[in-house]
N, CA, C and O atoms as a GROMACS GRO file, in nm:
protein
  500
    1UNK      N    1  -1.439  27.315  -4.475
    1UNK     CA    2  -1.360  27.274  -4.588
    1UNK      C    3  -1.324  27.396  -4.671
    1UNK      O    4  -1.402  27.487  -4.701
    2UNK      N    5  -1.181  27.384  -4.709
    2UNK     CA    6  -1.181  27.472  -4.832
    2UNK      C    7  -1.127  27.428  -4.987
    2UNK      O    8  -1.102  27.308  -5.004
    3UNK      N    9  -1.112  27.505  -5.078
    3UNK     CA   10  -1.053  27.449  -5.187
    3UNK      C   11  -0.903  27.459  -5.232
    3UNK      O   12  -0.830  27.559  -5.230
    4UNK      N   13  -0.886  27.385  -5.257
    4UNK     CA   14  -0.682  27.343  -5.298
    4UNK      C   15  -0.684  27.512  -5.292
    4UNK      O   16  -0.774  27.578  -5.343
    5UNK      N   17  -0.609  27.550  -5.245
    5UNK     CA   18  -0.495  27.666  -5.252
    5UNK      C   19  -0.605  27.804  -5.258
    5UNK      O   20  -0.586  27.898  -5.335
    6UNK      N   21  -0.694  27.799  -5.184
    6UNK     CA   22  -0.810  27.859  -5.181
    6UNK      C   23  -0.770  28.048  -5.156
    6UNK      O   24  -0.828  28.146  -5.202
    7UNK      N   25  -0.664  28.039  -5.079
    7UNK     CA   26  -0.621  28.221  -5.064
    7UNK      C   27  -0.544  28.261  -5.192
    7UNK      O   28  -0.546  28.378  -5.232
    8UNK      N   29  -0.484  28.176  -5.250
    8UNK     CA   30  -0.418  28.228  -5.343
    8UNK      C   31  -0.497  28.181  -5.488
    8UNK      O   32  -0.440  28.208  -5.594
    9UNK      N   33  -0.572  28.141  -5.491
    9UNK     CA   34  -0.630  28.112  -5.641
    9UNK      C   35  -0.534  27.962  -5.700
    9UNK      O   36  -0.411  27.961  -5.704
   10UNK      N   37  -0.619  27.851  -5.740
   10UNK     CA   38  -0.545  27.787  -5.808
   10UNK      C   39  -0.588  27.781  -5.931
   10UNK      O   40  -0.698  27.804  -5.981
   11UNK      N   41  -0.435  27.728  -5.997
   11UNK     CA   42  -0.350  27.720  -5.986
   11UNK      C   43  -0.271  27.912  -5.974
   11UNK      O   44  -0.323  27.997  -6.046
   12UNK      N   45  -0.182  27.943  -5.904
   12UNK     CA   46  -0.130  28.065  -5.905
   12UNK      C   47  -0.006  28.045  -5.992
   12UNK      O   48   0.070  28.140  -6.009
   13UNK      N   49   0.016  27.937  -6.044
   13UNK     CA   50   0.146  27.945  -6.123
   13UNK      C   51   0.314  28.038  -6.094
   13UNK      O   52   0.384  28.027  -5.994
   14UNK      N   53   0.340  28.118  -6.210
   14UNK     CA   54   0.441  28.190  -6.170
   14UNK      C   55   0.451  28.275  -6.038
   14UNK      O   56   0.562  28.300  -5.992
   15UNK      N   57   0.338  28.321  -5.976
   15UNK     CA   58   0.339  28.405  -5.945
   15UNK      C   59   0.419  28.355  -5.803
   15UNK      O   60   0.463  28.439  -5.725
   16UNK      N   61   0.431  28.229  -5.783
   16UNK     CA   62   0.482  28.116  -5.681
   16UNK      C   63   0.688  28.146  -5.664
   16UNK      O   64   0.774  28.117  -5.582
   17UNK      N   65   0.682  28.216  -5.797
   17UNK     CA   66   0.831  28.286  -5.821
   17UNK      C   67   0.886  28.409  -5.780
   17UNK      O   68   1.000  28.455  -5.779
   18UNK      N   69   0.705  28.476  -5.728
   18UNK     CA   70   0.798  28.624  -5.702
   18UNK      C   71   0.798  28.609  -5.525
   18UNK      O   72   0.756  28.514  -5.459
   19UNK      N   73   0.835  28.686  -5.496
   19UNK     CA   74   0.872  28.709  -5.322
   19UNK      C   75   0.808  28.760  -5.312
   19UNK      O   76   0.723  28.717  -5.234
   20UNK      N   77   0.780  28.887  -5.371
   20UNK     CA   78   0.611  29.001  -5.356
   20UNK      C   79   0.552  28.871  -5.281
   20UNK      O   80   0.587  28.830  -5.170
   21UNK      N   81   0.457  28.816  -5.365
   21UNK     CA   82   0.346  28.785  -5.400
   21UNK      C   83   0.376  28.689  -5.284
   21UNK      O   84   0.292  28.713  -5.198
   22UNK      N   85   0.487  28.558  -5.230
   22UNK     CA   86   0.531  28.462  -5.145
   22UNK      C   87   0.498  28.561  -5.001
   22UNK      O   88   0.454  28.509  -4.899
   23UNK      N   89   0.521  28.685  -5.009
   23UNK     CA   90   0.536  28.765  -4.862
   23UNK      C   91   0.441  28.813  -4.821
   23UNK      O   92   0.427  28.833  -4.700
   24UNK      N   93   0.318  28.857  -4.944
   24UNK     CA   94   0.164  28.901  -4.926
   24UNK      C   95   0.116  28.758  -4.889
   24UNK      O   96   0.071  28.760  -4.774
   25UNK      N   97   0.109  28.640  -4.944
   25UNK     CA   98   0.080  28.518  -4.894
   25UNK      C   99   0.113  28.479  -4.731
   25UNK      O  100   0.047  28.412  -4.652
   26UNK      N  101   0.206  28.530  -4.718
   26UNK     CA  102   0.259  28.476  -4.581
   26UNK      C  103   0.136  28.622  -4.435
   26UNK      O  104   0.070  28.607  -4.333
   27UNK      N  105   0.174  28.738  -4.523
   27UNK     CA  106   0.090  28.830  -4.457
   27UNK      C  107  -0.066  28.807  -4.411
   27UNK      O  108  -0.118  28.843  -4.305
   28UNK      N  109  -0.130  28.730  -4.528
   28UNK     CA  110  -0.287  28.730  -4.520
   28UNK      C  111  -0.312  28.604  -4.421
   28UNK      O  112  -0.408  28.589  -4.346
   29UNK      N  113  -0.179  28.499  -4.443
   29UNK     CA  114  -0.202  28.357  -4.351
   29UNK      C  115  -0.218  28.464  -4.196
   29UNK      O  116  -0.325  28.478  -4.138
   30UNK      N  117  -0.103  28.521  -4.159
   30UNK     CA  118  -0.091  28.575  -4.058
   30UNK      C  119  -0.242  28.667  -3.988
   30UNK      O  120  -0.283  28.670  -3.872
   31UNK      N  121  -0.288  28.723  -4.093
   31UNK     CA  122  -0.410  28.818  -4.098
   31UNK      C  123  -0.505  28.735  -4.067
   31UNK      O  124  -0.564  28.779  -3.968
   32UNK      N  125  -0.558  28.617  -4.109
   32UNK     CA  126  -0.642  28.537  -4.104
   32UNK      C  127  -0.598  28.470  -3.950
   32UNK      O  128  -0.674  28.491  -3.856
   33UNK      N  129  -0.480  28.395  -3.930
   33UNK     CA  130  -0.461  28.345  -3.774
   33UNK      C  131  -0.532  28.402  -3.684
   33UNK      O  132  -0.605  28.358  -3.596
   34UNK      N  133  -0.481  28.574  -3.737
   34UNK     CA  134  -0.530  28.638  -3.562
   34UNK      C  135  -0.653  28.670  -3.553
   34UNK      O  136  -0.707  28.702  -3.448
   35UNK      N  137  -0.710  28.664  -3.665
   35UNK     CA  138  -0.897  28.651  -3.653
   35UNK      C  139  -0.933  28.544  -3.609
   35UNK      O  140  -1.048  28.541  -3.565
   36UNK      N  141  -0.878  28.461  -3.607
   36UNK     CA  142  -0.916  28.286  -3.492
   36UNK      C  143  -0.870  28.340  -3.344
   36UNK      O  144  -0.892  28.266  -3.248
   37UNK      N  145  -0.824  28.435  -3.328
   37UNK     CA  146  -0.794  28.474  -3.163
   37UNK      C  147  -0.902  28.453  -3.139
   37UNK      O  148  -0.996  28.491  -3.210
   38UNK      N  149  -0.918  28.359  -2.986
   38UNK     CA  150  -1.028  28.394  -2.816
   38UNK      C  151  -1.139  28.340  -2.948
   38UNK      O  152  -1.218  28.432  -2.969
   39UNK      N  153  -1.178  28.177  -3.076
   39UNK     CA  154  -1.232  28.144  -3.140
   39UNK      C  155  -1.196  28.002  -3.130
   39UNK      O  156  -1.087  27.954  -3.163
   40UNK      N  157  -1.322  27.922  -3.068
   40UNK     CA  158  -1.295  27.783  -3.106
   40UNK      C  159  -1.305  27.711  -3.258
   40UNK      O  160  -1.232  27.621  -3.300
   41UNK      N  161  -1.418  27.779  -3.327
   41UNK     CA  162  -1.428  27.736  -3.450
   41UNK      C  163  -1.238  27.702  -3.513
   41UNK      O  164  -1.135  27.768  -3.511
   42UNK      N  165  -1.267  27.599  -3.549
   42UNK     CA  166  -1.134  27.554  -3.656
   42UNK      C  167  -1.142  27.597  -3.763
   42UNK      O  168  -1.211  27.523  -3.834
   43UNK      N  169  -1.101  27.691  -3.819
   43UNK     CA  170  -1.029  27.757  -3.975
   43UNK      C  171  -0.915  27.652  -4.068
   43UNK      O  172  -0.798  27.625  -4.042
   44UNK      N  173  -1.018  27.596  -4.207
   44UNK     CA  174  -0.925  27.550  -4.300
   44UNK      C  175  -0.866  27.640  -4.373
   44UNK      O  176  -0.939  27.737  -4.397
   45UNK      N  177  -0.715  27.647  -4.437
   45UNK     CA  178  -0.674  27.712  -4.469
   45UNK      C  179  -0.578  27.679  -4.553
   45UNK      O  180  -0.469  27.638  -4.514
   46UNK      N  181  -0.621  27.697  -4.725
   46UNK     CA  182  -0.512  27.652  -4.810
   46UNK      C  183  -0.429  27.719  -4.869
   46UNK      O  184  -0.468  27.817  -4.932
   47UNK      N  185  -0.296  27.687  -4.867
   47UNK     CA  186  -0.160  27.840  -4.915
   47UNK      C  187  -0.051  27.727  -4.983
   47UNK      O  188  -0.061  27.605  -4.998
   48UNK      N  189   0.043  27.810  -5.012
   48UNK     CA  190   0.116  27.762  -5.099
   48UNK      C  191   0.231  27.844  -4.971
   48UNK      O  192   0.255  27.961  -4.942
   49UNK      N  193   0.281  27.705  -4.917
   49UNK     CA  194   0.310  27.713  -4.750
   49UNK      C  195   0.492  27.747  -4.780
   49UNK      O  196   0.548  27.651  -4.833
   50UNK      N  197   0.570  27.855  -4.754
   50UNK     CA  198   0.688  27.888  -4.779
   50UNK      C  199   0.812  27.840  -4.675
   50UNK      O  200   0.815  27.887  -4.561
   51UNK      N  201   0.909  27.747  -4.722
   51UNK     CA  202   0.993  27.719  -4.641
   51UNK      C  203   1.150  27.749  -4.684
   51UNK      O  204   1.158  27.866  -4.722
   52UNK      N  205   1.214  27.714  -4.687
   52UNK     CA  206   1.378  27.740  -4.629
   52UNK      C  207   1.392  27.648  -4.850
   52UNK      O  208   1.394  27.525  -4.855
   53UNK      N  209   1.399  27.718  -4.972
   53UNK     CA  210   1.452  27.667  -5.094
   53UNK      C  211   1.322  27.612  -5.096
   53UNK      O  212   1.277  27.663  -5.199
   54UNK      N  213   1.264  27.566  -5.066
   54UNK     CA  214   1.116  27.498  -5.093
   54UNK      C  215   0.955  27.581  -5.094
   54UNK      O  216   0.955  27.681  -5.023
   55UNK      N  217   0.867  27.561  -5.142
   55UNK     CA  218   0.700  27.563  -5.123
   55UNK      C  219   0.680  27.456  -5.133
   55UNK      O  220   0.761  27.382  -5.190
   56UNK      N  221   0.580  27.417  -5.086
   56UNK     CA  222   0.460  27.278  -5.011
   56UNK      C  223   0.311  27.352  -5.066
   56UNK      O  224   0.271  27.467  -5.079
   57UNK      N  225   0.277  27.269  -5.081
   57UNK     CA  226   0.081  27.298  -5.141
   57UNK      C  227   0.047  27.247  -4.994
   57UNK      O  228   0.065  27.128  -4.966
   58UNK      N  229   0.005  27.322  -4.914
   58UNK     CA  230  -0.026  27.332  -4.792
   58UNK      C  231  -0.177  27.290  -4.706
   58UNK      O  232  -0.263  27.353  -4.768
   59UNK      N  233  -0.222  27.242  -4.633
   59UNK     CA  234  -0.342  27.246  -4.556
   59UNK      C  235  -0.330  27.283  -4.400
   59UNK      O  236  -0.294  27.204  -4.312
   60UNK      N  237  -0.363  27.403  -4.385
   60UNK     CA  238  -0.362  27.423  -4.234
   60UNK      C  239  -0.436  27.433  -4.129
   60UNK      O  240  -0.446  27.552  -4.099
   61UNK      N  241  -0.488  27.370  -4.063
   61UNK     CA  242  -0.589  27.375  -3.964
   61UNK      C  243  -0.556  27.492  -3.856
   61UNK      O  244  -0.446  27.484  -3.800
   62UNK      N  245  -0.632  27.589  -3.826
   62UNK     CA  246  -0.573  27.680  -3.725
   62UNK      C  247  -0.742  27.716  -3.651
   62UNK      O  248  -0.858  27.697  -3.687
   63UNK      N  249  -0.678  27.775  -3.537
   63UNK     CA  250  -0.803  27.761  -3.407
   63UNK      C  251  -0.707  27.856  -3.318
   63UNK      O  252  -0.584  27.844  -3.314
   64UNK      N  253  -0.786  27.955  -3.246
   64UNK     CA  254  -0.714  28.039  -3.130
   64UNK      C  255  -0.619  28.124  -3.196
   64UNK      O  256  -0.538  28.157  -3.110
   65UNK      N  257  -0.594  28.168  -3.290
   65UNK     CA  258  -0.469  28.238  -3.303
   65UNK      C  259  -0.359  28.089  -3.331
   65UNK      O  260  -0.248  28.129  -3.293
   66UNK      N  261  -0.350  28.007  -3.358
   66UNK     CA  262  -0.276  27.905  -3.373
   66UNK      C  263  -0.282  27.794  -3.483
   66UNK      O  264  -0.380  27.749  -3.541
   67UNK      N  265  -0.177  27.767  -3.494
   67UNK     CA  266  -0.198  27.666  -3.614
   67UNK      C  267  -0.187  27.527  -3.587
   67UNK      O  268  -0.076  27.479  -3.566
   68UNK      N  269  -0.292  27.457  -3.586
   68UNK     CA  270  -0.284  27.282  -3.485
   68UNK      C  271  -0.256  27.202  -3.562
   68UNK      O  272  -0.227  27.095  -3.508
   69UNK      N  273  -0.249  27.204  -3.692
   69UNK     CA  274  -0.264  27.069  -3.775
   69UNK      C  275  -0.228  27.145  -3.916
   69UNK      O  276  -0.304  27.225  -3.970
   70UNK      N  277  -0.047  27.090  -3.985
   70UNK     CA  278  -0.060  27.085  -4.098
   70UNK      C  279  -0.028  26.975  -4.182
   70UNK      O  280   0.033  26.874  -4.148
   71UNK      N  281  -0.077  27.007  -4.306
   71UNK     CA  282  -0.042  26.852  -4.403
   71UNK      C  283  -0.041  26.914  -4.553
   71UNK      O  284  -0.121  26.990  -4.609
   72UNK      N  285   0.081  26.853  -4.599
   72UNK     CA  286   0.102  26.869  -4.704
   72UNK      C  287   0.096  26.760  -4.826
   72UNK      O  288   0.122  26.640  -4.818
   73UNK      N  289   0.038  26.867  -4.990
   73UNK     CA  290   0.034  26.750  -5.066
   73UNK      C  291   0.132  26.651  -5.138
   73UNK      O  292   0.190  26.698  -5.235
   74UNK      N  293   0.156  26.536  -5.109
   74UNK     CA  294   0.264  26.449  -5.166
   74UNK      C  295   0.262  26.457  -5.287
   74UNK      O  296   0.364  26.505  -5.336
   75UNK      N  297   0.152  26.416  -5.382
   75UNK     CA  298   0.134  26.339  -5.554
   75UNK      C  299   0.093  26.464  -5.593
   75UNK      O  300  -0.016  26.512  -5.561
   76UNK      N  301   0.201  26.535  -5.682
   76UNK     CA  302   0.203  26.636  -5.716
   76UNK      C  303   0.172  26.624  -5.921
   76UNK      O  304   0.266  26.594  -5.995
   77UNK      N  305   0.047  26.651  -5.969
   77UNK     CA  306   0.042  26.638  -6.092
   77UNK      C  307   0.107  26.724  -6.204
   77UNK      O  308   0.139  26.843  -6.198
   78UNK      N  309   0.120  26.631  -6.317
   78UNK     CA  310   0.223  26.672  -6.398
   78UNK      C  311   0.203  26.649  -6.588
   78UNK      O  312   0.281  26.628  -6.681
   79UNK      N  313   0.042  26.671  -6.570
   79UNK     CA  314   0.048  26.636  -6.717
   79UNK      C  315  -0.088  26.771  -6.719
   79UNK      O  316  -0.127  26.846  -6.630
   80UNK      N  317  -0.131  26.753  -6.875
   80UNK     CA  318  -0.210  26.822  -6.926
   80UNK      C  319  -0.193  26.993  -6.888
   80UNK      O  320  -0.085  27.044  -6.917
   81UNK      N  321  -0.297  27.079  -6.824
   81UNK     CA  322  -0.243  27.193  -6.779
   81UNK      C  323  -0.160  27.174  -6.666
   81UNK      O  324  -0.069  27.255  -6.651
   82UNK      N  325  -0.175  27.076  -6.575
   82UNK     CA  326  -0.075  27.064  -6.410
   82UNK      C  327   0.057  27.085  -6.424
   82UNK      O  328   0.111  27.000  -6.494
   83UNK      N  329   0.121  27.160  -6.385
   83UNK     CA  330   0.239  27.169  -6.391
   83UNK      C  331   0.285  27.175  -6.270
   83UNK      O  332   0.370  27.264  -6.266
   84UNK      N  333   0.264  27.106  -6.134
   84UNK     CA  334   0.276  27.146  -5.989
   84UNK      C  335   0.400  27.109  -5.947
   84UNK      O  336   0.437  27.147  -5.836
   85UNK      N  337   0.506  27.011  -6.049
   85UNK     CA  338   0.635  26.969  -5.978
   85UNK      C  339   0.744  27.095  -6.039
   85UNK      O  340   0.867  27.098  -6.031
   86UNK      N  341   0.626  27.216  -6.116
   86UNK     CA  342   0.789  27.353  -6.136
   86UNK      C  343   0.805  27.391  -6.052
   86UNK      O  344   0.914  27.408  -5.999
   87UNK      N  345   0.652  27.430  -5.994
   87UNK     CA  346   0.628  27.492  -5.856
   87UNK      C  347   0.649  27.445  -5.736
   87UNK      O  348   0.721  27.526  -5.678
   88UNK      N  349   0.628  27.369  -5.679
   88UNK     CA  350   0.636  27.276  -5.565
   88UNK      C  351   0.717  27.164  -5.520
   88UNK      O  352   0.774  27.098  -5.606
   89UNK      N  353   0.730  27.135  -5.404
   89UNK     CA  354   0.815  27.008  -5.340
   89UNK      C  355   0.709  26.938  -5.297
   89UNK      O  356   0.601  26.983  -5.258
   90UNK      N  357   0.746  26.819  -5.308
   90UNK     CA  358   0.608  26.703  -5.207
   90UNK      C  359   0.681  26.688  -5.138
   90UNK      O  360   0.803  26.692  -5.154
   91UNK      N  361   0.596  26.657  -5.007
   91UNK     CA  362   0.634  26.592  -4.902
   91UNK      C  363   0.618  26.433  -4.900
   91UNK      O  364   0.547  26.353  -4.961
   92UNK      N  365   0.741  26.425  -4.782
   92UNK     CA  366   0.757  26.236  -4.778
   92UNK      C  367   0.675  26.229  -4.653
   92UNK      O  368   0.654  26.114  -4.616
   93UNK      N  369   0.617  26.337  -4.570
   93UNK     CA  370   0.626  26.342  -4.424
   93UNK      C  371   0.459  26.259  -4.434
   93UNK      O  372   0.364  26.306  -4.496
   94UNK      N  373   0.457  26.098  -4.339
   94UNK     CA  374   0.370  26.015  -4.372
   94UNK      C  375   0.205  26.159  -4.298
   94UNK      O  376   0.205  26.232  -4.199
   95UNK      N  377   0.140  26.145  -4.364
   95UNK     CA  378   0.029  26.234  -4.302
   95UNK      C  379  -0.028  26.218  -4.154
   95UNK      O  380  -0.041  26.097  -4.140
   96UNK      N  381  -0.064  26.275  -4.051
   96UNK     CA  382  -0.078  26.176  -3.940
   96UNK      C  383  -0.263  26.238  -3.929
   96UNK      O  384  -0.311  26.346  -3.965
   97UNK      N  385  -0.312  26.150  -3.883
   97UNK     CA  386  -0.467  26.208  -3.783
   97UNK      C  387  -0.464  26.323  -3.761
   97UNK      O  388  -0.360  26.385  -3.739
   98UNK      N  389  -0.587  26.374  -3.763
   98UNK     CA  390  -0.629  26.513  -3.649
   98UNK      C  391  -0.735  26.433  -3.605
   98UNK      O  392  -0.835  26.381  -3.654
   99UNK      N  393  -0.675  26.443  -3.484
   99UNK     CA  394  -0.773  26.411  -3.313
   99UNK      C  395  -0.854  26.534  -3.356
   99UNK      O  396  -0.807  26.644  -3.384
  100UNK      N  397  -1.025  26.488  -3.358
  100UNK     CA  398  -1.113  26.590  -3.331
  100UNK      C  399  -1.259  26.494  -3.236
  100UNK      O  400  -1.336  26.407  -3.277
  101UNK      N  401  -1.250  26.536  -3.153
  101UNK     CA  402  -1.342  26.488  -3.026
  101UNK      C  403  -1.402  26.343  -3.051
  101UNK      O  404  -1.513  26.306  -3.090
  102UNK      N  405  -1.270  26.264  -3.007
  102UNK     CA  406  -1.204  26.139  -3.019
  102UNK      C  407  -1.234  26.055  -3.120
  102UNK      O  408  -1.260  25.936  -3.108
  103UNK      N  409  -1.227  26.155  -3.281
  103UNK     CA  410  -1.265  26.068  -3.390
  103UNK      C  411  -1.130  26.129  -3.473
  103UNK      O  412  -1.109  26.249  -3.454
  104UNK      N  413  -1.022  26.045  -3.580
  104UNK     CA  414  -0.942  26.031  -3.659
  104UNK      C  415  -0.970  26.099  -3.821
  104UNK      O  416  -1.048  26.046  -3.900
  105UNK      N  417  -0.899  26.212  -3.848
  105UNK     CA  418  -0.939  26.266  -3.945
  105UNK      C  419  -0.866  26.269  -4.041
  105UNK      O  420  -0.782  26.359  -4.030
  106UNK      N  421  -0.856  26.201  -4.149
  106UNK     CA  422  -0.722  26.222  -4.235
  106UNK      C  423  -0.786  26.325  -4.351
  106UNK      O  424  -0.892  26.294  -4.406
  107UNK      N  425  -0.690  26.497  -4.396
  107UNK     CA  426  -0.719  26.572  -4.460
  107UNK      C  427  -0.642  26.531  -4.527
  107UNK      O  428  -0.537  26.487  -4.479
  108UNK      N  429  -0.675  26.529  -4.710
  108UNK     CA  430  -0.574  26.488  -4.820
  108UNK      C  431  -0.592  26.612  -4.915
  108UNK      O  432  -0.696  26.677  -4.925
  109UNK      N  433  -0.470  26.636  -4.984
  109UNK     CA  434  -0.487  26.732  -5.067
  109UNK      C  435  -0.528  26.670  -5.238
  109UNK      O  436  -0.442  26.608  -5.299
  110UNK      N  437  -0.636  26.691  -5.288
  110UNK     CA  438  -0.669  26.647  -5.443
  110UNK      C  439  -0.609  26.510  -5.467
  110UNK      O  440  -0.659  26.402  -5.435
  111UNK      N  441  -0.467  26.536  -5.545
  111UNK     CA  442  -0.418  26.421  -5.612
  111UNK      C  443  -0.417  26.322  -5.519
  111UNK      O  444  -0.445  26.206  -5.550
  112UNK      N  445  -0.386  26.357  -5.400
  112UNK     CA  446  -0.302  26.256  -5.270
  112UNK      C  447  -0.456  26.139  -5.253
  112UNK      O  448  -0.453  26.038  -5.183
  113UNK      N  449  -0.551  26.175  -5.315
  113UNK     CA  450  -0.696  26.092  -5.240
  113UNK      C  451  -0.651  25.984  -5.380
  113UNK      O  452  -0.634  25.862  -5.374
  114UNK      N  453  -0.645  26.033  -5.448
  114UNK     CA  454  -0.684  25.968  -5.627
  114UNK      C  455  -0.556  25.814  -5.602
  114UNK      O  456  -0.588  25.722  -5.678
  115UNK      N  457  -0.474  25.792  -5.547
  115UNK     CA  458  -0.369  25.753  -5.505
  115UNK      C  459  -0.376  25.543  -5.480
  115UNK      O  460  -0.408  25.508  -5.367
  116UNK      N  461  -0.357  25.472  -5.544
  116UNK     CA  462  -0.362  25.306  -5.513
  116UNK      C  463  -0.322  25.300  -5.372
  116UNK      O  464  -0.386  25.215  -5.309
  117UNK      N  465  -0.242  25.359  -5.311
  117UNK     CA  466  -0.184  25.337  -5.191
  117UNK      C  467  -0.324  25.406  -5.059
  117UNK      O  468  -0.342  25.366  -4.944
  118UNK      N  469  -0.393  25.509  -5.128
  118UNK     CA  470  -0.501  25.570  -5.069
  118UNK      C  471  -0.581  25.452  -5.034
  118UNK      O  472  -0.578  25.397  -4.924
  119UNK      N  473  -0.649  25.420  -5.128
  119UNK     CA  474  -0.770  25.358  -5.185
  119UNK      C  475  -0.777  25.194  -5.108
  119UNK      O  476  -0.875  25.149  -5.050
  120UNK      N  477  -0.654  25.129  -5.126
  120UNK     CA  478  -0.562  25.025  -5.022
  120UNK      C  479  -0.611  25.018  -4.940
  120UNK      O  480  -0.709  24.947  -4.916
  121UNK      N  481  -0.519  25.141  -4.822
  121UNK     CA  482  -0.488  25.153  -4.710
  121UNK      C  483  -0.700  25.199  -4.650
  121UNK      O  484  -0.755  25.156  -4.548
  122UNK      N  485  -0.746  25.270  -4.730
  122UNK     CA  486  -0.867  25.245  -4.684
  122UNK      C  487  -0.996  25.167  -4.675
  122UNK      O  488  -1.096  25.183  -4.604
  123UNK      N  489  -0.957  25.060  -4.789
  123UNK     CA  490  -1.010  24.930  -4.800
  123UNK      C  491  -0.995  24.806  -4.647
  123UNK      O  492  -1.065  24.718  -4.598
  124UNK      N  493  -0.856  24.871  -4.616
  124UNK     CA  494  -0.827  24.782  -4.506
  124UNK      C  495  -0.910  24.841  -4.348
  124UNK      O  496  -0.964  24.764  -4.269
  125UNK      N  497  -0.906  24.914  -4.339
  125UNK     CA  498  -0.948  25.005  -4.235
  125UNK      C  499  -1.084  25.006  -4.198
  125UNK      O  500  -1.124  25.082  -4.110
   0.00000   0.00000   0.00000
């Protein structure tokens, strides 16, 4: 396990604005991958995940030099100090399982657990 946004410090705030800081982020993910080379152990790994006009508050599962499993946080908070919707996009993308030796793993990021639709859907289950 690691903690919300664990390489970059949370909350990192502005710093989510500069490219520096977006491109050293992207460097250390990379740095860290290839230390999972010829390594079964699974590496959690939390970043503030860079895409195409967007960041995602990220969870990445990586193993081998590879990245097997990501999930991003939907319920992005917005009161008191949280300010995560200046910074960030949620995702709509429904979360799916990680298959880990034929048991169902759902990783949630913070807010996403706290959630009626969470709490529901695992009442039923």
């Amino acid at each position: 396990m690691t903690s919300e946004l664990s390489l970059t410090g949370y909350p990192p705030q502005d710093l989510l604005f500069r490219k520096d800081f977006l491109k050293k982020v992207e460097i250390f993910k990379q740095k860290i991958i290839n230390l999972t080379k010829n390594k079964k152990t699974i590496f959690a790994l939390s970043i503030p995940l860079s895409k195409i006009n967007e960041i995602t508050n990220a969870l990445l599962l990586v193993q081998s030099g590879k990245i097997i499993y990501t999930v991003q946080k939907k319920i992005l908070p917005n009161y008191g100090v949280f300010d995560e919707k200046r910074y960030f996009s949620s995702t709509k993308i429904k979360t799916e399982y990680f298959n880990y030796r034929n048991k169902k793993i759902e990783f949630l990021i913070c807010e996403d657990m706290w959630t009626k639709d969470f709490t529901k859907k695992k009442k039923k289950s």
